[in-house]
N, C-alpha and C positions, 0 to 999 in steps of 0.2 A: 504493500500500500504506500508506501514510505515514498520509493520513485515514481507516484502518478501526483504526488502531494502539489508539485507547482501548475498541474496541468487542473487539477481541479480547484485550485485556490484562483485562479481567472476564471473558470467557467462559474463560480460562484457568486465573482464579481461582475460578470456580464449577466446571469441571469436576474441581480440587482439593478441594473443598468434597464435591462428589459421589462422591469417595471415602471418606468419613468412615464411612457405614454397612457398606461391607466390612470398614473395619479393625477399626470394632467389632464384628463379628461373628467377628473372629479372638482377639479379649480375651479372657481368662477370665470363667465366668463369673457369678462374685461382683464385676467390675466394675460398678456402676451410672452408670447416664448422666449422673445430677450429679455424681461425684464423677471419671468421664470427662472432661464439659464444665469443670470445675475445673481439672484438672492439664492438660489441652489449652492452655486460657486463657492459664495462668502459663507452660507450655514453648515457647508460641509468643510473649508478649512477651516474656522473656527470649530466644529467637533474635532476633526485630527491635532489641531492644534492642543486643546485640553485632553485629549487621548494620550496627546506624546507626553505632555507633561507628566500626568498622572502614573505615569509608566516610567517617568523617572527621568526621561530623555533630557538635556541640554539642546539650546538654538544657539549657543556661544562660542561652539567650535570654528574658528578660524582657518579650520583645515577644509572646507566645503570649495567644491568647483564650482567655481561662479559661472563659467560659462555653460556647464552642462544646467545648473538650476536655471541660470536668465531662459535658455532654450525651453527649460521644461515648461517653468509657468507663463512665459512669454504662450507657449505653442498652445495650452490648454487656453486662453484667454482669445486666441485667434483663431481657436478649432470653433468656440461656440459664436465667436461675431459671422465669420465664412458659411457655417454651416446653415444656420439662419438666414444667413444673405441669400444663399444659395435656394434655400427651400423657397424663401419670399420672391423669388425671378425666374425658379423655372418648375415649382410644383414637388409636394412633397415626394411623390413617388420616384420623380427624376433625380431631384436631390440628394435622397437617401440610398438610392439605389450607388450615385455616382461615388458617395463617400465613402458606403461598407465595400463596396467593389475597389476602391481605389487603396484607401488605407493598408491591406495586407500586402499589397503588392509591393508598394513603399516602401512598406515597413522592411519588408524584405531585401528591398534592393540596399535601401539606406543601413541594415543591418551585416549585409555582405560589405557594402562599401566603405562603412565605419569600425565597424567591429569584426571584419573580416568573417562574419556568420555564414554558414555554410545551409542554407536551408534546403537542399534536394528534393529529389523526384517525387517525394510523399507527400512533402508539403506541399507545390507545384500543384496535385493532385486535390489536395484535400480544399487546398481553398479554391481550384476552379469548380468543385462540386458545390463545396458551402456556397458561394459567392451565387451560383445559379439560382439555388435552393433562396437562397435569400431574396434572390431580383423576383423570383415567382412570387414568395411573400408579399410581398410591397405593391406588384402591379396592378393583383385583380382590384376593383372599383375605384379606382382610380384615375383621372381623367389626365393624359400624356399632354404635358407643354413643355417644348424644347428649345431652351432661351440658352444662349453663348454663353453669357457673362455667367448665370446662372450656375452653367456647368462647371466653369472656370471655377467659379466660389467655390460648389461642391467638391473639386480636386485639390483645390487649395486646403477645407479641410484636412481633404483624406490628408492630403501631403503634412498637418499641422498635428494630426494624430498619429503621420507613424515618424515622426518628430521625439512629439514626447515620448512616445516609447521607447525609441534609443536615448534620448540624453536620459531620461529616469533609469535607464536602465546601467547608464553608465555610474548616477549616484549610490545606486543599489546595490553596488560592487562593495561598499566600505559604511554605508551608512542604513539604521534600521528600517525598514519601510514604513513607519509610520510617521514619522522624522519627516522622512523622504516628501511623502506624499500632503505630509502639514505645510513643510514650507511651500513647498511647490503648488497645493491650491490657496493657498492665502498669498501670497504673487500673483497667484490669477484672477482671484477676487479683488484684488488692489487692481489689479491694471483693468478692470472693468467696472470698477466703480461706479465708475463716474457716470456711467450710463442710468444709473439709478435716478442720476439728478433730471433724466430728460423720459422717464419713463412713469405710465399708472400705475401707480401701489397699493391704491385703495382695494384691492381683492386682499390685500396683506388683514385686513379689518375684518374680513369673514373669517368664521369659525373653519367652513371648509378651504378656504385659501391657506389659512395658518397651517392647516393638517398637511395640507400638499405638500409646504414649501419645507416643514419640519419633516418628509418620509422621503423628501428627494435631493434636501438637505444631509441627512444622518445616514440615513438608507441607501439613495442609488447613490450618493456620491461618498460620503463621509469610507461607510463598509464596505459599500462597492470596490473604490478606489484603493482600499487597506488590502482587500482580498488581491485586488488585480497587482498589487508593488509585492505582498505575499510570494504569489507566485513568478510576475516579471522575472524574482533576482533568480529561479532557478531556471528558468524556458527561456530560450530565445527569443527574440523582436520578431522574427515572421513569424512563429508556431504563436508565440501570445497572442499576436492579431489577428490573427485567423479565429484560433479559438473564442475570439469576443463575437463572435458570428452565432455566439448559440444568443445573445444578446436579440437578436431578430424574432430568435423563434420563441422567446422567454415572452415576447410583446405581441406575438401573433393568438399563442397558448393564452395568454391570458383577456385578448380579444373577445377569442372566442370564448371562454371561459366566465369569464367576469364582467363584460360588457354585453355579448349578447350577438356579435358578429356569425355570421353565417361561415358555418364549415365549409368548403368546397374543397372538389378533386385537386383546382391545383395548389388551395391552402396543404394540404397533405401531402402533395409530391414536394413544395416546398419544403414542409418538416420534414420528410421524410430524407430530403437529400442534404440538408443542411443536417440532419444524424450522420447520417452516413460520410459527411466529411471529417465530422467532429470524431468521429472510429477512427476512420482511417488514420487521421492526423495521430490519436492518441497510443495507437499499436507501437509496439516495442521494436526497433532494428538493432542491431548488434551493437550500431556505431551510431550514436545521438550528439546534436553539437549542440555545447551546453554557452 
């Protein structure tokens, strides 16, 4: 059990992550998703924050890579302006489809080319499967608008998440993840601040707005993100972002589930291939690059 510990400690942080769209769908709804993704940012490094502490951690260490953390919380803080842009100019289906498609691929190239990661033929495999599985998820009811800039944004996510995942992962080499992941989303809450000043907050005054912002807050982001730097320091940058693809199916599962959406054949070839990636990816080879 011991060597699947890093591959399940992400899949439990995406399947956190993949609760994020029910709880906005319980928000009021004069909430907007930048000013969601804002107050999410800030409630969830404020928990890491008092998590690390409490855990005993120091933030006075001197010995911290500046430029891998500027990277990290810089790239979280531009993954959620991008991906919002992105959604708002060419529809969410395009969007999201262009960022969970684009991210592992990134992440991948940027982890061979920085961190010399060897991510092979399995990987290659497992996320051309998930990746499918996931664009099927996303498509049905959905109405297709295919704006330039649009896409641009969404890749520029993708390109801002498999970012952070190499500089975090280079912090995570010498420092605890929870450390790791406080400073790096309270940087990224700081550098999006500001956007609070130009944004409606009054959903923040309802009962269910506070609920939302406190479960997507502590939950998808605060544990999420604990769970996903957990695992990051032992799996490699392409096999983690892959892996957060079970992230899709956590949000479709519970679609269906909890909101009331309509099962269909290709909701299920979707899950069902987006499993079948997340296997393949997790099967044992002789020779694993760590």
């Amino acid at each position: 059990m011991k060597k699947y510990s890093g591959e399940i400690w992400i899949i439990l942080g995406a399947i956190l992550w993949g609760t994020t769209g029910t709880s906005q769908a319980f928000a009021p709804r004069n909430a907007s998703s930048l000013s969601i993704g804002a107050v999410r940012l800030a409630l969830g490094g404020i928990a890491l924050f008092i998590f690390s502490r409490w855990r005993g951690h120091s933030f006075n260490d001197n010995s911290w890579p500046r430029a891998a953390t500027v990277f990290s919380g810089l790239s979280v803080a531009v993954y959620n302006l991008f991906f919002f842009a992105g959604v708002a100019k060419t529809g969410v289906a395009v969007g999201t489809i262009v960022t969970i498609g684009s991210s592992p691929i990134l992440a991948g190239f940027l982890g061979w080319l920085i961190r010399k990661e060897q991510p092979g033929w399995k990987w290659g495999l497992a996320t051309v499967v998930a990746v499918i599985g996931g664009t099927i998820l996303v498509l049905p009811g959905e109405q297709l608008s295919i704006d330039i800039a649009g896409i641009v944004f969404a890749l520029l996510a993708g390109l801002a998440y498999a970012t952070f995942a190499v500089a975090s992962k280079n912090l995570l080499e010498d420092i605890q993840p929870e450390v790791v992941m406080a400073v790096v989303f309270c940087l990224g809450a700081l550098l999006l601040s500001p956007l609070l000043f130009f944004q409606d907050l009054s959903w923040l005054i309802e009962i269910n707005g506070w609920l939302s912002a406190l479960h997507l807050g502590l939950f998808a982001t605060a544990a999420a993100y604990l769970f996903y730097g957990h695992g990051l320091k032992f799996v490699p940058v392409a096999k983690a972002t892959t892996l957060t693809l079970a992230e899709p199916l956590t949000a479709s599962l519970l679609g269906i589930l909890v909101l009331g959406e309509r099962f269909s054949t290709s909701a299920g070839l979707g899950i069902g291939l987006i499993l079948i990636g997340l296997t393949i990816l997790t099967l044992r080879t002789r020779k694993n690059v760590s």
